[in-house]
N, C-alpha and C positions, 0 to 999 in steps of 0.2 A: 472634376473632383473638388468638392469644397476645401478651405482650411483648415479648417476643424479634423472634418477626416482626415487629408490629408499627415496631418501634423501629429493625431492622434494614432493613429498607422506605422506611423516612424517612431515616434514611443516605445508603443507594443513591440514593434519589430527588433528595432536597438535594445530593451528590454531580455528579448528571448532569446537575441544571440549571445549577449552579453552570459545568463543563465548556461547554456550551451558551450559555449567555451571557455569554462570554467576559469578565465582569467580574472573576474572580480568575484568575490565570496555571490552563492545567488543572494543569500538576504540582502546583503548589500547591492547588489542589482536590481532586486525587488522593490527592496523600498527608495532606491535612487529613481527607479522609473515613476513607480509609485507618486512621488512627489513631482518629477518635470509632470505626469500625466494633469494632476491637480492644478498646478502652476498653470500650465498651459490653455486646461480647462476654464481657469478662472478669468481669463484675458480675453479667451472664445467664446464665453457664455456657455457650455457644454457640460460643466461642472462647479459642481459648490462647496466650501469646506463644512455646511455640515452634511452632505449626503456621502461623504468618506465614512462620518461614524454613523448615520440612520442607514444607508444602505449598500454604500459597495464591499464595505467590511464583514465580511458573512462572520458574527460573535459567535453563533452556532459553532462553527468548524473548530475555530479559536478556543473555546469553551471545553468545546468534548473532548479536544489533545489534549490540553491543560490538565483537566483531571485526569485521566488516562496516565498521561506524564507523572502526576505526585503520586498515584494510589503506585505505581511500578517501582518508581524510584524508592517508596516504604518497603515494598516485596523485595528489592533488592538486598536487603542485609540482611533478610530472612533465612537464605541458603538453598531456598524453594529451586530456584534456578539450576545451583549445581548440584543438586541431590537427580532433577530430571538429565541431566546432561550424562550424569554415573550412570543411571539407570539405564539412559541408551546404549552407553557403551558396554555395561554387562551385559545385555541381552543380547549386543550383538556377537558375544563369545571370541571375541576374534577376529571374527569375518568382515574384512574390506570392504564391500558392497554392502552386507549388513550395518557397518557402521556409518557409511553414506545415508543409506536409506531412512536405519533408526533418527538419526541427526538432522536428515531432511523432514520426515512424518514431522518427528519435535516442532519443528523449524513452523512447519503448516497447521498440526492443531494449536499451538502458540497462537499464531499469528488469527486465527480466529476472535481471539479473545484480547489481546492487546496488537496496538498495530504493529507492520513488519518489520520496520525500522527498528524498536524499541526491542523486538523479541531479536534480532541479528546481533545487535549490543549487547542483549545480556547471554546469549546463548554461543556465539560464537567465540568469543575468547577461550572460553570454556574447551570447547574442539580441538580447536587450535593446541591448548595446553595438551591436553589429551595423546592428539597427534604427534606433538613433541616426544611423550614421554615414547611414545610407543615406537615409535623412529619410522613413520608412515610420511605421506606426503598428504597436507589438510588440503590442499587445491581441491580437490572433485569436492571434498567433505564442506567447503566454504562455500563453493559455484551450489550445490545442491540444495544448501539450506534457503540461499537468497533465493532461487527459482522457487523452490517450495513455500517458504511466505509468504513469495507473491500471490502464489497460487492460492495458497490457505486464508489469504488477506483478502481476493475476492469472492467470499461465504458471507462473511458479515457486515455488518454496517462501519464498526471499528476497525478491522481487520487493514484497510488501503487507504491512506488519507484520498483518495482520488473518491472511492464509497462515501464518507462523510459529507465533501463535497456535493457528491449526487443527491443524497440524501436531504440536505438541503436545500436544493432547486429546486428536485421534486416531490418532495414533501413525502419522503419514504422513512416508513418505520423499521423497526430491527426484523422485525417476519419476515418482512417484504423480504428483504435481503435472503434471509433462512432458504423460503417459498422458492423464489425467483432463479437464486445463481447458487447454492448452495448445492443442487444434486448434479448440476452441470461441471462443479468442481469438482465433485465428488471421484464424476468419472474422468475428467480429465486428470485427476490424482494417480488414478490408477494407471491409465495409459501412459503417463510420464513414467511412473516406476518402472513400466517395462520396455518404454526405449531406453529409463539408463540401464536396464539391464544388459542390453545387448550394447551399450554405448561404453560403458566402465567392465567388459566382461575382461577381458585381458589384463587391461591394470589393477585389476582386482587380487588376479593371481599373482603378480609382480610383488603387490604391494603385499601380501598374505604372507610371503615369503621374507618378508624383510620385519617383521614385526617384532619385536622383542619382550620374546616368552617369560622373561622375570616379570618385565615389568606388566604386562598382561595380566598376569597372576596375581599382582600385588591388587591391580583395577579390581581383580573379579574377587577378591577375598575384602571388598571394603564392602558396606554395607550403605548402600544410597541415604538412608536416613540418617545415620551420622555427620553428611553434609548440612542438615538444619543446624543453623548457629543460634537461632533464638526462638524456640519452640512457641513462647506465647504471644511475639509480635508477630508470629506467620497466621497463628488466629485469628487476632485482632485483623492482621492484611486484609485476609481471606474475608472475613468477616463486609469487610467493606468491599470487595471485588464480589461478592456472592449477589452483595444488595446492586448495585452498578448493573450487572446481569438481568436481573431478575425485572427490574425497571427496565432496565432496552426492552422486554420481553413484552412490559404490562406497558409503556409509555403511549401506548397509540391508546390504552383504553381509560388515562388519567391523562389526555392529552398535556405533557409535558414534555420539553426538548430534549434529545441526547444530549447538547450540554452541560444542561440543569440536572438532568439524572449524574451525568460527569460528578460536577460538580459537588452535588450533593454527596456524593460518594467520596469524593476524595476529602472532605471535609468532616464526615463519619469516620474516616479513615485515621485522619489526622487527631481527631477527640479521642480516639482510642485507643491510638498508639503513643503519642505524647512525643514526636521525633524532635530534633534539633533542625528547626525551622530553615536556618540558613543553608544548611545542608541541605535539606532535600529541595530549596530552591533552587541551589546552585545543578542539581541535578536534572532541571527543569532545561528544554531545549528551547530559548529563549528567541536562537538565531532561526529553527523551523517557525515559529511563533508569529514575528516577523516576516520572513518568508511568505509567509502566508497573508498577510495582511498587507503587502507591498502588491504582492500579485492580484490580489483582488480588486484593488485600487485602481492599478494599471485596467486589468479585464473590464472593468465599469466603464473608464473612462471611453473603450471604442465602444461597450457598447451604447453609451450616450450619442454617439455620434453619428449611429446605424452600422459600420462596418459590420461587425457579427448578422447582422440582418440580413445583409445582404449575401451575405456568404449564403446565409441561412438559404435563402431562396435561390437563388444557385443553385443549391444542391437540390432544392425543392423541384426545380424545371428541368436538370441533368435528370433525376430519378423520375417523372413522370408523376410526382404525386404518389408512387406506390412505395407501400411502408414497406415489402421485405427490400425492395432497393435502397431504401431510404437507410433500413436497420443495417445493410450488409455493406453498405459504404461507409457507415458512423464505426461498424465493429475494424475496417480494414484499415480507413483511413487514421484509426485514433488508436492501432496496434503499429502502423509505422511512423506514426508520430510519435506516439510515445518512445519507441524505442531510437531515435533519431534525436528528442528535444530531453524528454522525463513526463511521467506518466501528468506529475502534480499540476506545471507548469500549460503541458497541451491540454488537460482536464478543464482547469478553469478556464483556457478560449473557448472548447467545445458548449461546453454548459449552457449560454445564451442559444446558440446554435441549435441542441436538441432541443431545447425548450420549445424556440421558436417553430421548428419541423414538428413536434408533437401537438401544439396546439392547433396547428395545420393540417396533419393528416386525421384523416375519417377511416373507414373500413375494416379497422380492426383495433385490438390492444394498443395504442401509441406509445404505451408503456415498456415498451419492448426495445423502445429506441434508448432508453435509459440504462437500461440494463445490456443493450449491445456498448453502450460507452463503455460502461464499468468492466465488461469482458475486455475491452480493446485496451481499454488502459492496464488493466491489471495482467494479462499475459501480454502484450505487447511490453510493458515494462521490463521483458526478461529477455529481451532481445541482446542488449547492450548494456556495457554497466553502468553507462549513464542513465539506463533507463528508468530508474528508480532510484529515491534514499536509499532502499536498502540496499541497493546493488552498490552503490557507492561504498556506501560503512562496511561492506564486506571488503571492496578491493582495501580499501584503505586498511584495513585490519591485516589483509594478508601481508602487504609489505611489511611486518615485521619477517616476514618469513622470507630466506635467501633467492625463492624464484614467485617472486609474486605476480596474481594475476594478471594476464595482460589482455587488454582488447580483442588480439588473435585468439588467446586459449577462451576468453568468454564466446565470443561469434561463433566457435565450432559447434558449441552445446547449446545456448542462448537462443540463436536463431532456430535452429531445431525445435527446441521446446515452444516455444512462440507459436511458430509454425502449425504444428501438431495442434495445440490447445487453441489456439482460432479459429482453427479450420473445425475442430469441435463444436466448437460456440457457434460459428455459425452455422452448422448442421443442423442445431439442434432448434437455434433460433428457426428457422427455413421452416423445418420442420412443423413448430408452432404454428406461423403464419398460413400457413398454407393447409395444412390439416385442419379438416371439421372438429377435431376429437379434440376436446381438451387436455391435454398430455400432462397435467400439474406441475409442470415446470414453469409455465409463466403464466398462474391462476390470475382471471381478472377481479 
């Protein structure tokens, strides 16, 4: 093994534990590795400092959280948020499992439409509060929402920073996404609802019994739209998230990037609303930002060096050349990675990886190996709660609460769901592959 690889191997590697056992902040571990990578590169001849900003920096990924981030952080004083969160809770009358479920759906069409991180932030406090008054326990209602996001977060292009990523490598529009993983969500939506049914059937009735009917009464006698604090900057918001939409939708036929559609929008956003600048900067996830721009630094630097290629081909000679093996080990291996490292971090090693096996395999869609990532990362994420931002921002939200989540109470439900929703995905992928019939789940 050369130096370069060698040394660039040990980067990567010291990089991902460090990320993994959460004892240095990750951006801070991002962007430490990030830099020994470069440093190191540049003494090896492997790397250069300008291919940090012409090419391992993906501006794309960086770009479309960015706007995403401002146009949300403006939606947030709007009240938009906690007028939906009322609205779950009156619908659900009462009912414990109802209120799981409403909280969760929330949780996943949200997460469609802004990523799942940003929708557990602004929705989950909310709950929680909810849960207080009503003298319930929010545990099921917190674990529910994050699985749900994730889930709802693998439909769109926005929805999983792990999707944007993809979206980048492989040059996929917002459709694609729609077209592709969208009805395979759909139904593993629905299948998840009825394992928590029979999973939360008992603490349902526990908790149904301990709820307190004043304050119930008071929830269901307020009027969700009185939560709007400022009627004409939720227009304005709206106004700029309708246009950010509508552009993902049309971007492939005005060939411009989800970031620049971002962008554009959150800068429409901002001309309309007229916010206090420093404020909704300060609002801005600076340290995800970073994060992101350390790791991708790192991920360049082995792939400069072949490592990922090699892996690549590996797996290319383990699988025989054929795509549904090639897809059912990219959906397996990158659902227990993810839920073992975090979906973001194993995301960006995989990415050179399928690349590389897509432009290699013949016989069929190769595009399906894209879209088995995106399944593995995004339900593999719900394994553990380190397996994603949002699982994180939830655990961390619950320790306000006296019996906060712990590892054990995630694994009992986490793994489950995981489980179930892979084994889905890759039914359905199998299924593709091997069927003459075009089943429009993964149109070429």
């Amino acid at each position: 093994m050369s130096l370069d690889l060698l040394l660039s191997a040990s980067i990567f590697l010291a990089t991902y534990v460090a990320i993994l056992t959460n004892k240095i902040e990750r951006s801070l571990a991002a962007v430490t590795g990030g830099t020994l990578m470069v440093v190191a590169g540049l003494f090896l001849g492997f790397y250069t400092e300008k291919e940090v900003i012409t090419e391992a920096i993906d501006w794309n990924t960086i770009g479309l959280l960015l706007g995403m981030m401002i146009v949300v952080g403006i939606l947030k004083d709007t009240g938009l948020f906690e007028t939906l969160a009322i609205w779950a809770a009156k619908l659900s009358r009462g009912d414990y499992f109802y209120m799981i479920l409403l909280f969760g759906l929330l949780a996943a069409v949200m997460s469609t439409t802004i990523d799942n991180v940003t929708t557990i932030m602004l929705v989950a406090p909310i709950s929680m509060s909810i849960s207080s008054v009503l003298g319930i326990d929010p545990k099921p209602i917190l674990l529910t929402q994050a699985l749900f996001s994730n889930i709802g977060g693998v439909a769109t292009l926005v929805g999983d920073p792990p999707n944007i990523m993809i979206s980048s490598a492989g040059g996929f529009h917002y459709l694609d996404y729609i077209y592709n993983l969208a009805p395979t969500v759909a139904i593993c939506t629905v299948v998840t609802v009825i394992v928590f049914k029979f999973i939360f059937s008992e603490k349902s009735k526990q908790e149904n019994q301990k709820i307190h009917k004043k304050a119930l009464n008071d929830i269901m006698e307020r009027k969700a739209s009185q939560e709007i604090s400022d009627w004409s900057l939720l227009s304005k918001s709206l106004v700029g998230l309708v246009f950010i939409i509508v552009l993902f939708i049309l971007h492939s036929l005005v060939t411009i990037t989800p970031a620049t559609v971002a962008l554009t929008g959150a800068a429409l956003t901002l001309i309309l609303t007229q916010p206090d600048m420093d404020e909704i900067l300060d609002r801005v996830e600076w340290s995800t930002l970073l994060f992101f721009a350390g790791l991708f630094v790192v991920v360049h630097g082995v792939t400069n060096t072949g490592l990922l290629t090699k892996i690549a081909q590996g797996v290319l000679h383990l699988t025989s050349g054929s795509l549904l093996l090639s897809a059912m080990t990219i959906l397996f291996v990158t659902a227990l990675g993810s839920g073992l490292v975090d979906n973001i971090p194993f995301t960006a090693a995989m990415l050179p990886i399928v690349g590389t096996l897509s432009a290699k395999l013949t016989g069929g869609d190769s595009n399906i190996l894209w879209w088995a990532l995106a399944f593995g990362a995004g339900f593999g994420g719900n394994a553990t709660y380190i397996g994603s931002s949002a699982n994180v921002m939830i655990v961390k939200l619950s320790e306000d609460h006296e019996e906060p989540i712990s590892m054990k109470y995630w694994l009992k439900y986490g793994t489950v769901i995981t489980l179930v929703t892979t084994m889905i995905a890759g039914t359905i992928i199998a299924i593709q592959i091997l069927s003459p019939l075009d089943l429009a789940l993964f149109p070429h």
